[in-house]
OpenMM code with the backbone's topology and positions (N, CA, C; nanometers):
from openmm import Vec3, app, unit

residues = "UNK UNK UNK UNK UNK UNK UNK UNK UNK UNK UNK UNK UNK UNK UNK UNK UNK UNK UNK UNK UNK UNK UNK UNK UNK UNK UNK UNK UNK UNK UNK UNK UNK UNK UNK UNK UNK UNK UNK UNK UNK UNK UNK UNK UNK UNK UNK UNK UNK UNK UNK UNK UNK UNK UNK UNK UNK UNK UNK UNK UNK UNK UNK UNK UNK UNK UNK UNK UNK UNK UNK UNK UNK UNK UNK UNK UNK UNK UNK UNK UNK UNK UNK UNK UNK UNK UNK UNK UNK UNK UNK UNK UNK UNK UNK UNK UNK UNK UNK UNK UNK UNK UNK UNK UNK UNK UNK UNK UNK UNK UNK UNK UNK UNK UNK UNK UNK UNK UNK UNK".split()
positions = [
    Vec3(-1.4505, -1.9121, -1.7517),
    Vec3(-1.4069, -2.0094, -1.6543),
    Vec3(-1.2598, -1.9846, -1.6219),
    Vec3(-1.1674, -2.0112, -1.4744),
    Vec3(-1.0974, -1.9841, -1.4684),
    Vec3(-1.0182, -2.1243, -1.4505),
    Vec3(-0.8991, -2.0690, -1.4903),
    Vec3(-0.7990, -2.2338, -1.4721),
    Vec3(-0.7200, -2.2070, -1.3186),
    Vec3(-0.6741, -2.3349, -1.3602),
    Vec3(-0.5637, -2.3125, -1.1926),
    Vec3(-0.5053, -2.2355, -1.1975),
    Vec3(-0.4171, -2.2693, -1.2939),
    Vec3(-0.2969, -2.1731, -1.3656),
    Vec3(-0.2875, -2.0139, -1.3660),
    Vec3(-0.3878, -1.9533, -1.4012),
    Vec3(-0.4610, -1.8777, -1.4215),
    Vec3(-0.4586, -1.7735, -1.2021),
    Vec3(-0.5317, -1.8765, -1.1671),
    Vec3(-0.5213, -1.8210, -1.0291),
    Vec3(-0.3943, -1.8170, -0.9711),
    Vec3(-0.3090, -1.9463, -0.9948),
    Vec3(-0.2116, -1.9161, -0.9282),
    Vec3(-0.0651, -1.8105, -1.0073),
    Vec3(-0.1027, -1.7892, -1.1111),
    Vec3(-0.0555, -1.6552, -1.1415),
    Vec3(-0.0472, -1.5607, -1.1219),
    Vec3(-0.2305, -1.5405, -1.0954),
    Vec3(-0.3140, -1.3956, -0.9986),
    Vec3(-0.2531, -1.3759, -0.8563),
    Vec3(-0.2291, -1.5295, -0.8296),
    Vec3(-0.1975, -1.5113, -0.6304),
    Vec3(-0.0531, -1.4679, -0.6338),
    Vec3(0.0489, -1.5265, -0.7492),
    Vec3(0.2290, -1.5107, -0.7346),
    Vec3(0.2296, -1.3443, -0.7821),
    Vec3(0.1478, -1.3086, -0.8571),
    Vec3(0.1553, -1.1718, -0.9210),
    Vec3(0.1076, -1.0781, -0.7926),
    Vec3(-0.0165, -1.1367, -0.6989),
    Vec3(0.0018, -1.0244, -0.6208),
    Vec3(0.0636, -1.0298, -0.4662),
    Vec3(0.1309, -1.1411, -0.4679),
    Vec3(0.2623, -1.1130, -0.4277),
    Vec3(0.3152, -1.0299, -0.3987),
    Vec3(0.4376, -1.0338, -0.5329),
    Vec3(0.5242, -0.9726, -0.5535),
    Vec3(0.4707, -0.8209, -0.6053),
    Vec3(0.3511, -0.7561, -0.5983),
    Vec3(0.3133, -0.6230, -0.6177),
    Vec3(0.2994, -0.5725, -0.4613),
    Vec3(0.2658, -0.6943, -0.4143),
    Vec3(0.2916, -0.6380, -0.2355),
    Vec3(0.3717, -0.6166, -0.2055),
    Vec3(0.4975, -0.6956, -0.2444),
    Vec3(0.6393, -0.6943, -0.1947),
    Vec3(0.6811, -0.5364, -0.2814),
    Vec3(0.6379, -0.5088, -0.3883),
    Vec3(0.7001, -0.3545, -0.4001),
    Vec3(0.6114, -0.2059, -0.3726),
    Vec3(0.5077, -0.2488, -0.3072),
    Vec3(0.4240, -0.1466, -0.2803),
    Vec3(0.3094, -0.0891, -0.3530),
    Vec3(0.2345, -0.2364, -0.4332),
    Vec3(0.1492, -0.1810, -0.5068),
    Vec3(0.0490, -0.3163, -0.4685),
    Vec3(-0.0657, -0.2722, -0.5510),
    Vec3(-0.2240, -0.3953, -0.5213),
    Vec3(-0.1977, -0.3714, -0.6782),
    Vec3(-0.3249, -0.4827, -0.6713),
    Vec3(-0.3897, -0.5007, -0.8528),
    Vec3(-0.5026, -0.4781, -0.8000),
    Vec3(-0.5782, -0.4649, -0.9213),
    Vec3(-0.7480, -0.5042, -0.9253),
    Vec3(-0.7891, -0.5309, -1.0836),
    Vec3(-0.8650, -0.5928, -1.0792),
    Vec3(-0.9765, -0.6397, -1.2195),
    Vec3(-1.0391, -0.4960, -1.2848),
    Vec3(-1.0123, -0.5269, -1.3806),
    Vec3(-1.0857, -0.4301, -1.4560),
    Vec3(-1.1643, -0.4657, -1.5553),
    Vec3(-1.3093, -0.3982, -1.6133),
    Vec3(-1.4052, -0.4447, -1.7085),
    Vec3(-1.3086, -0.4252, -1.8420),
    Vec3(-1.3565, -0.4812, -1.9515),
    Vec3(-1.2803, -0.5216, -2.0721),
    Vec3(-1.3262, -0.3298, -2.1201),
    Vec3(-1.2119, -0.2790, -2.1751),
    Vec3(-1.2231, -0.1339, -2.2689),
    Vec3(-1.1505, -0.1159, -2.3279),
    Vec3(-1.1563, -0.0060, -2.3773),
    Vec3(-1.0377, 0.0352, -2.4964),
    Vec3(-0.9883, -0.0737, -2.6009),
    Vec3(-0.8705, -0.0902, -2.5854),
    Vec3(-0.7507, -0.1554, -2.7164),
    Vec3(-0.8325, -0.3249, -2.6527),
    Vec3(-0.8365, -0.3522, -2.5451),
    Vec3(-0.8802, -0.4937, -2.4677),
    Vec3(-1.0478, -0.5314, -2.5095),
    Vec3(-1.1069, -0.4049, -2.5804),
    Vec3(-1.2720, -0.4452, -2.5705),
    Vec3(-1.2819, -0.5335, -2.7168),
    Vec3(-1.1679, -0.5399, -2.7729),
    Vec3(-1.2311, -0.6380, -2.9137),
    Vec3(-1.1620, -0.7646, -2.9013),
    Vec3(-1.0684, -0.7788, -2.7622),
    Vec3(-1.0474, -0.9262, -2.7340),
    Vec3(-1.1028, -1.0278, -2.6902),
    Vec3(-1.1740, -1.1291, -2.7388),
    Vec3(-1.2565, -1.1911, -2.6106),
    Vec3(-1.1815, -1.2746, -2.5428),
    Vec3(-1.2431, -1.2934, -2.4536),
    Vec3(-1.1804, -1.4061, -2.2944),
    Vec3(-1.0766, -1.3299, -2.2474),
    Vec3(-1.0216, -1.2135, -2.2663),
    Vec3(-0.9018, -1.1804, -2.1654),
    Vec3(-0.9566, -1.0904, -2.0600),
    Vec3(-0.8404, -1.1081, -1.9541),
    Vec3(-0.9346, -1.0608, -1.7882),
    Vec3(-0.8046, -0.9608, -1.8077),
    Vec3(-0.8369, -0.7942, -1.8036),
    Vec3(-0.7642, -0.6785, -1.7468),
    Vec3(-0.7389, -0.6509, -1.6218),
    Vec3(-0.6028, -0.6312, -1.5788),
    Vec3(-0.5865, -0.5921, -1.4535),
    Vec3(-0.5604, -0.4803, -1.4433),
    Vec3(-0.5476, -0.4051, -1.3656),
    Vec3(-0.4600, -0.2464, -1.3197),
    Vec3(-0.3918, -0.2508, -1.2221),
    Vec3(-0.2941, -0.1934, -1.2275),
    Vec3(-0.2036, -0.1711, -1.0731),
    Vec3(-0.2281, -0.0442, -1.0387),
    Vec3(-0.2304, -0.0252, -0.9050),
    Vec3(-0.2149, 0.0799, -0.8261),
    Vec3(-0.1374, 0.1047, -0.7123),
    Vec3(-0.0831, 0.1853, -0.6786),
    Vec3(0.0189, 0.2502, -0.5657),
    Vec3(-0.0680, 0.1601, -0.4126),
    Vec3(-0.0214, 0.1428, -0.3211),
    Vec3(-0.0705, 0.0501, -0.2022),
    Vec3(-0.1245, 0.2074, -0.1180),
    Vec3(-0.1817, 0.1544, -0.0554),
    Vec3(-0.2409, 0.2521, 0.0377),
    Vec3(-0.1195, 0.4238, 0.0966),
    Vec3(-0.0655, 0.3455, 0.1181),
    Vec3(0.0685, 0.4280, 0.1456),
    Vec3(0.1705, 0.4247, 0.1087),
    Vec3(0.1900, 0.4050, 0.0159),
    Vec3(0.3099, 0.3489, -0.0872),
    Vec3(0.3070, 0.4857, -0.1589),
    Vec3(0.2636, 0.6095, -0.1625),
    Vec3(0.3020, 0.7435, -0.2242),
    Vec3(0.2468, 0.8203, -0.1448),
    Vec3(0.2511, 0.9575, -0.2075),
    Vec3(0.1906, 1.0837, -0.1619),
    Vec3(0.0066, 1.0825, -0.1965),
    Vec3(-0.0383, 1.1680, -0.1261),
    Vec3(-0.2018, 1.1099, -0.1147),
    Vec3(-0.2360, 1.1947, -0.2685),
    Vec3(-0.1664, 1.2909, -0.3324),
    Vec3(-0.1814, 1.3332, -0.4892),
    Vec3(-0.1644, 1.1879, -0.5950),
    Vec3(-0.0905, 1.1183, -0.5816),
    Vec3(-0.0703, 1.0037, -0.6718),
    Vec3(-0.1121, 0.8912, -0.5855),
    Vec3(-0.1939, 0.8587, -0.4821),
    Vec3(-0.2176, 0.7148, -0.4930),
    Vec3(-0.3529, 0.6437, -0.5798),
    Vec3(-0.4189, 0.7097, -0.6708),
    Vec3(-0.5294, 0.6576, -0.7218),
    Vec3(-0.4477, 0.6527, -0.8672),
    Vec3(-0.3368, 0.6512, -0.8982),
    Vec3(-0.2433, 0.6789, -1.0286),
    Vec3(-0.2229, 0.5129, -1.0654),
    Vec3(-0.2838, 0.5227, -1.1668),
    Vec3(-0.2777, 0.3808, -1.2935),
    Vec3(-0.1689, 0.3548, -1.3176),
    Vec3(-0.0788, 0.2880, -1.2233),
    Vec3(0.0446, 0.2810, -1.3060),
    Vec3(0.0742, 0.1424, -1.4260),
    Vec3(-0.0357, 0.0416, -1.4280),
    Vec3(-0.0346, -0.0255, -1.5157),
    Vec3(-0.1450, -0.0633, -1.5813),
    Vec3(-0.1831, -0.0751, -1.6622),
    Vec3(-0.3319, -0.1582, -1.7157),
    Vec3(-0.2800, -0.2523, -1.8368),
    Vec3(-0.3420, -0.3799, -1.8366),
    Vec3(-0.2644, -0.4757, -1.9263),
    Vec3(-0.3507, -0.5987, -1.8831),
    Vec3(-0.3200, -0.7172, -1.9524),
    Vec3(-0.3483, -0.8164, -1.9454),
    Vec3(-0.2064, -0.9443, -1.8223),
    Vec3(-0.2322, -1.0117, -1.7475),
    Vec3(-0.1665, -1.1166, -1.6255),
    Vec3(-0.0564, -1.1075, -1.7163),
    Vec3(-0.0507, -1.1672, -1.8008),
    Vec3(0.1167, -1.2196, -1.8690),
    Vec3(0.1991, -1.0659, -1.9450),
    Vec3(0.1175, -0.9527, -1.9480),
    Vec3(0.1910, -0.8019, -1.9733),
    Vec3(0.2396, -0.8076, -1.8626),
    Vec3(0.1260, -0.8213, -1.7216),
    Vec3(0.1805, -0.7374, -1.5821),
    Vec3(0.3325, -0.8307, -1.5402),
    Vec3(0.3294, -0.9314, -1.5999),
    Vec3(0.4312, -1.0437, -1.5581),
    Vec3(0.5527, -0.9524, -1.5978),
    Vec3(0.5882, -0.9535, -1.7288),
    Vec3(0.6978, -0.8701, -1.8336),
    Vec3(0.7064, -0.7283, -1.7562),
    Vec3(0.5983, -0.6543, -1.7545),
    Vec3(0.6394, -0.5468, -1.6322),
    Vec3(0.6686, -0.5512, -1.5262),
    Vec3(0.6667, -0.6237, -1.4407),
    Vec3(0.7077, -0.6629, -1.3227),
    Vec3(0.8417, -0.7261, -1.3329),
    Vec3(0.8903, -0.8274, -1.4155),
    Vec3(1.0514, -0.8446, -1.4340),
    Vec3(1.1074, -0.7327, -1.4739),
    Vec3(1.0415, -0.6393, -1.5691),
    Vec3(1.1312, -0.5273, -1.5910),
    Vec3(1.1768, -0.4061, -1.5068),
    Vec3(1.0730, -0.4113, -1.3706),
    Vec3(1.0591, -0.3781, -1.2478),
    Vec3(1.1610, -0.4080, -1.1510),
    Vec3(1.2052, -0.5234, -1.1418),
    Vec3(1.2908, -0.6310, -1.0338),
    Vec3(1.3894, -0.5907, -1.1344),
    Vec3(1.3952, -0.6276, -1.2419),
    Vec3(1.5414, -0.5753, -1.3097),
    Vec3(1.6290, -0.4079, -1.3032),
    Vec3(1.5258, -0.3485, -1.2979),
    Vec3(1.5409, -0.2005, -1.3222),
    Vec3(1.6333, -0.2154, -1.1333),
    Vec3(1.5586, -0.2385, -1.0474),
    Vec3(1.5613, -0.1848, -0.8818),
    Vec3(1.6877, -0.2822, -0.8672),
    Vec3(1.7199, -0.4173, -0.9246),
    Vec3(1.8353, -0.4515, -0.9112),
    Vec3(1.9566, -0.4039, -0.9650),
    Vec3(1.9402, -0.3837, -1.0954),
    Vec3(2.0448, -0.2674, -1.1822),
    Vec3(2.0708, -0.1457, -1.1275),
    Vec3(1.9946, -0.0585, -1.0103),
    Vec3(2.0186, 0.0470, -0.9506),
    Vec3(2.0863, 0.0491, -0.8206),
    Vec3(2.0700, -0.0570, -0.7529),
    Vec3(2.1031, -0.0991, -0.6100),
    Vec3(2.2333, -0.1580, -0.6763),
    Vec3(2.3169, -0.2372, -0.8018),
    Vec3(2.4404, -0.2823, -0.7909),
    Vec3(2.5248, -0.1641, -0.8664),
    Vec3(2.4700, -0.0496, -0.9045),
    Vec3(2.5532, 0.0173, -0.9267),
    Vec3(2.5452, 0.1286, -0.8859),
    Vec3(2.4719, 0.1459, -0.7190),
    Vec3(2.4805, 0.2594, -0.6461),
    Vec3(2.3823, 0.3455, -0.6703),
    Vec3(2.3612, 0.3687, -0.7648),
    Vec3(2.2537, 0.4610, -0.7523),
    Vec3(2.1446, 0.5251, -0.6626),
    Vec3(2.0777, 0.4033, -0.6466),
    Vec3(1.9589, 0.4121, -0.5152),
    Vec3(1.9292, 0.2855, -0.4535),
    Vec3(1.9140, 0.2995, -0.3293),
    Vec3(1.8547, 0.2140, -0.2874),
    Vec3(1.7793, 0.2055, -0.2261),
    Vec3(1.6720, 0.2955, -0.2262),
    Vec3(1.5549, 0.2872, -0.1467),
    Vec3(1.5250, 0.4001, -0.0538),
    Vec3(1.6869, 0.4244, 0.0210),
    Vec3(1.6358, 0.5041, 0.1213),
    Vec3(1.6250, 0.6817, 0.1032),
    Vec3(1.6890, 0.7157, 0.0327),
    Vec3(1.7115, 0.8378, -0.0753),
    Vec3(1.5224, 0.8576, -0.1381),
    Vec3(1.4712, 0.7686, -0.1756),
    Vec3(1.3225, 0.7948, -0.2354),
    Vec3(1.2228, 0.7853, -0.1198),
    Vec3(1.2395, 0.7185, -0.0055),
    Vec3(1.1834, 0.6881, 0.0924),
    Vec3(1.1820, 0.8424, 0.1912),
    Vec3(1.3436, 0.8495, 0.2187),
    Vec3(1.3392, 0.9993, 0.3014),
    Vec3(1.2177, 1.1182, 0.2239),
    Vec3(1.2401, 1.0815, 0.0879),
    Vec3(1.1534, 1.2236, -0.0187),
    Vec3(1.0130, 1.2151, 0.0278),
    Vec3(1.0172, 1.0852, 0.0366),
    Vec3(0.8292, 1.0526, 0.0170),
    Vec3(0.7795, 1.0958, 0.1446),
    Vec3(0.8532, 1.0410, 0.2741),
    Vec3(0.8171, 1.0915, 0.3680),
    Vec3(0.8174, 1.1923, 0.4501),
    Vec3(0.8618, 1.2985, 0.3454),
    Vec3(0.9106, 1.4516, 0.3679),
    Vec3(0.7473, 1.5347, 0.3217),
    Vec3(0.7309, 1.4670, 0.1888),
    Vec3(0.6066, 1.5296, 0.1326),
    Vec3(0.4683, 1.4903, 0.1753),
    Vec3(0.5016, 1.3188, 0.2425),
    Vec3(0.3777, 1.3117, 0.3003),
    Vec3(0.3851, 1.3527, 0.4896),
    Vec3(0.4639, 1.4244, 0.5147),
    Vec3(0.4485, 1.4972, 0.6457),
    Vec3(0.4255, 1.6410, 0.5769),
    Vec3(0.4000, 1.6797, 0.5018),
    Vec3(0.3554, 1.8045, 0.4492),
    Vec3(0.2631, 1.8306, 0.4343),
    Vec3(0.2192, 1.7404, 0.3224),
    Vec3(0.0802, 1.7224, 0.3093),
    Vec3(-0.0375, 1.7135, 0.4590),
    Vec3(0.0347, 1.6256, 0.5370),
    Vec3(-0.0261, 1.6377, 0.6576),
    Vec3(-0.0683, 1.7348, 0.7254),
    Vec3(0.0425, 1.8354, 0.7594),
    Vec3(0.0536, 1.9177, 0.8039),
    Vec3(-0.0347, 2.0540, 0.7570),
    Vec3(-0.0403, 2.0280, 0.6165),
    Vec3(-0.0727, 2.1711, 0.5159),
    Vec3(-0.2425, 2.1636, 0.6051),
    Vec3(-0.3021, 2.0149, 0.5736),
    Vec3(-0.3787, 1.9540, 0.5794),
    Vec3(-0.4580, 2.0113, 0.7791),
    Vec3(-0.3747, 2.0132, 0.8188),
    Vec3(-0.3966, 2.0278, 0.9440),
    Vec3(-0.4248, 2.1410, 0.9762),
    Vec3(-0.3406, 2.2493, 0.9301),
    Vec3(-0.3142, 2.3574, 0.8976),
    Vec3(-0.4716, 2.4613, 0.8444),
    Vec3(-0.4681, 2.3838, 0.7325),
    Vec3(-0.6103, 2.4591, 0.6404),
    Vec3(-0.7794, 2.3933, 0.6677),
    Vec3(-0.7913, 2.2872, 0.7437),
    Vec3(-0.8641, 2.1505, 0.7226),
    Vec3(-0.9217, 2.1050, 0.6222),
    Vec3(-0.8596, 2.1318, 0.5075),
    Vec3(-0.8744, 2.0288, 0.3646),
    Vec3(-0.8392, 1.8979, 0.3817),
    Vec3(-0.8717, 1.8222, 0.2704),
    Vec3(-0.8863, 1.6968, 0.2666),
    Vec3(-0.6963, 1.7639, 0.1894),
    Vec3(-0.6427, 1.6309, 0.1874),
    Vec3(-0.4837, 1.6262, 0.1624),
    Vec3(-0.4911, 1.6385, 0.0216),
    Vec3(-0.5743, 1.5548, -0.0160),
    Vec3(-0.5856, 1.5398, -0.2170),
    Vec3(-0.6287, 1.6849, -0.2461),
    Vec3(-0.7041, 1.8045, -0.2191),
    Vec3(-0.7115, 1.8963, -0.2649),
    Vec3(-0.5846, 2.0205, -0.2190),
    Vec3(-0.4874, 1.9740, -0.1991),
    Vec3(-0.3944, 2.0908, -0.1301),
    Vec3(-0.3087, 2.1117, -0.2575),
    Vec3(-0.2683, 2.2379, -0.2719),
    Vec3(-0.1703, 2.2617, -0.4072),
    Vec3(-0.0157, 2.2836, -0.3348),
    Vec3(0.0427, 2.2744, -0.4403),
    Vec3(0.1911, 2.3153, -0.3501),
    Vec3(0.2291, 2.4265, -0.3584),
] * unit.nanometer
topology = app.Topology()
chain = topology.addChain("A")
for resn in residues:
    res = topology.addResidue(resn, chain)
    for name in ("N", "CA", "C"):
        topology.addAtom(name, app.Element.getBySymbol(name[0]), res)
């Protein structure tokens, strides 16, 4: 059974995975999670276009709502700690990404492979 609480965690959590370029989804109970009962697994994944077409099916999290929470502040913390002391801010990783995914395109166009099978 699900609580309120519970959903409206699910709805603020995917949020803010929108706001940095990623979805969740549910996952069946396995591994280290299959001898817990009642907990619901999530996974994160890269958003449709939020990477290169080699890494968008890439797991970048699997955990339980209140892990993805703690990863996600450590997330907002990390991108704020980088943006106040110069480092990056976005547009430096953005120019990269969209360098490799006009490549990929192109290779793609080029050979008529699907983009996910192209090597570099």
């Amino acid at each position: 059974m699900t609580s309120l609480k519970y959903l409206q965690q699910f709805e603020s959590i995917s949020h803010q995975l929108a706001a940095q370029g990623m979805r969740m989804e549910t996952r069946q109970t396995y591994g280290a999670f299959a001898s817990m009962p009642n907990v619901q697994v999530v996974a994160v994944y890269p958003a449709a276009n939020g990477l290169p077409h080699y890494a968008r099916d890439a797991e970048l999290f699997i955990g339980t709502l209140d892990d993805l929470q703690l990863w996600l502040a450590g997330i907002q913390w990390l991108t704020t700690y980088y943006s106040m002391i110069g480092i990056d801010n976005g547009t430096k990783r953005h120019k990269i990404e969209e360098a490799e995914s006009e490549r990929q395109l192109l290779e793609s166009l080029r050979t008529g492979e699907q983009p996910r099978n192209l090597k570099r």
